[in-house]
C-alpha positions in Angstrom: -3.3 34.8 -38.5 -5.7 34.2 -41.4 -5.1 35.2 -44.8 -7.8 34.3 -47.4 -7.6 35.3 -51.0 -10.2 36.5 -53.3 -10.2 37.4 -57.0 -9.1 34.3 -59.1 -10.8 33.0 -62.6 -10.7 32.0 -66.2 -9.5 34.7 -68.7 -8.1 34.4 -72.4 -4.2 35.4 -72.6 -3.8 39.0 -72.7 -6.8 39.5 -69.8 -6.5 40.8 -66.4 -7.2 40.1 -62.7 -6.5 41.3 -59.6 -6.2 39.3 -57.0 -7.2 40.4 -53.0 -6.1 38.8 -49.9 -7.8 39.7 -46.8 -5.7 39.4 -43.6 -6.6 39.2 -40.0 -3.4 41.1 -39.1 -2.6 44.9 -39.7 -0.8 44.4 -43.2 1.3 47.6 -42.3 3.3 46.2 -39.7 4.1 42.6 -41.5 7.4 42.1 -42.1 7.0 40.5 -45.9 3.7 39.4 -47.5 3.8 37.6 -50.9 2.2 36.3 -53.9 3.3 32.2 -54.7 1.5 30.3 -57.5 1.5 26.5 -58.2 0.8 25.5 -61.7 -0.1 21.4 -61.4 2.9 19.1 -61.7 5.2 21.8 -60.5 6.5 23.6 -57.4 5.1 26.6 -56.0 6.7 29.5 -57.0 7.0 33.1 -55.3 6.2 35.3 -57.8 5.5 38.8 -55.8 6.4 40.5 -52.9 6.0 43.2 -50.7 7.7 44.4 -47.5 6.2 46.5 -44.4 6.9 50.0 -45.6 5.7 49.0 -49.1 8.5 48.0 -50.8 8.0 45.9 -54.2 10.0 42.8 -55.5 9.2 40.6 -58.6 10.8 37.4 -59.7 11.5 38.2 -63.1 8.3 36.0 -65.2 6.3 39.0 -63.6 8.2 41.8 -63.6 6.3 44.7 -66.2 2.7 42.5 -65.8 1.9 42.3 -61.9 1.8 44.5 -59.6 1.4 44.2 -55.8 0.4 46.6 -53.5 -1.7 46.6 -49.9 -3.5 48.3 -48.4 -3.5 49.0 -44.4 -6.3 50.3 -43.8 -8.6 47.5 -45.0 -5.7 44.7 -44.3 -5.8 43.7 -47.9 -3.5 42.6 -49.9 -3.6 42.9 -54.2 -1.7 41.6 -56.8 -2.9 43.3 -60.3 -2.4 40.9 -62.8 -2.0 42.4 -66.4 -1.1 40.7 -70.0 -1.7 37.4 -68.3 -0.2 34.4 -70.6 -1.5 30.8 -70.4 1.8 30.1 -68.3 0.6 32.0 -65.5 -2.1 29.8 -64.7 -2.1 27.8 -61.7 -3.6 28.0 -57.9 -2.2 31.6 -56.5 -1.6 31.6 -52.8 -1.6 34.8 -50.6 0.9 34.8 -47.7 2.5 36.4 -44.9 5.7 36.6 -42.0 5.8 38.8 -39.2 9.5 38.3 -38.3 12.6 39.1 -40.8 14.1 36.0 -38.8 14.1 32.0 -39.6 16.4 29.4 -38.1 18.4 32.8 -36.5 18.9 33.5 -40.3 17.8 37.4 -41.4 15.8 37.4 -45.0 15.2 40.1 -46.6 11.7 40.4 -48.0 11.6 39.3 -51.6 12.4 36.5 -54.3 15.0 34.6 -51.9 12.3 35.0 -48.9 11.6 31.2 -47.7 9.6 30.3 -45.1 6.3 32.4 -45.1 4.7 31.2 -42.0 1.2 32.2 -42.9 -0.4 31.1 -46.0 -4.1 31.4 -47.3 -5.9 28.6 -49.4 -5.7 29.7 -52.5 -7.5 30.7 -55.3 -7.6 29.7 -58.9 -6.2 31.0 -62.1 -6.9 29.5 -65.6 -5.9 31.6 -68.3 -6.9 30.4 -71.7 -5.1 31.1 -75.0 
């Protein structure tokens, strides 16, 4: 599985960008893909998520701003990035699970999702303000 993202830059606060991931795997029958940032000096986050029959979830620094959404046909992933503040800044990482199941444990597909098992490299967000 390969997952490589697309879309990152320097905006001033109050800017957009969307952000595209480009998967080798048909996005319509992954279990949970997701959105993670990691500002320096801190942990990486999950800040977006989506789940096979498109199903949204937001951790709550997000929720009104971004907006993720795939589409199947082209194996991409987005995440539409809108108001952006200087806190949002960091490297965002695209990435993926096929299986609900970890450790024999079921997850449900958003904010408490750990465990992605594919990740992209990442691509950069600076957002000025």
């Amino acid at each position: 599985v390969q997952l490589a993202e697309s879309g990152g830059g320097s905006v001033q606060a109050g800017g957009s960008l969307r952000l595209s991931c480009a998967a080798s795997i048909y996005t319509g029958s992954t279990y949970c893909m997701g959105w993670f940032r990691q500002a320096p000096g801190k942990e990486r986050e999950g800040v977006a998520y989506i789940d096979m029959d498109g199903g949204p979830s937001y951790v709550d620094s997000v929720k009104g701003r971004f907006t993720i959404s795939k589409d199947n046909a082209r194996k991409i992933l987005y995440l539409q990035m809108n108001n952006l503040r200087p806190e949002d800044s960091g490297m965002y990482y695209c990435a993926a699970d096929l299986s609900p199941y970890h450790d024999g444990r079921h997850r449900t597909c958003g904010p408490d999702f750990d465990d992605m098992a594919y990740w992209g490299t990442g691509t950069a967000v600076t957002i000025s303000s």
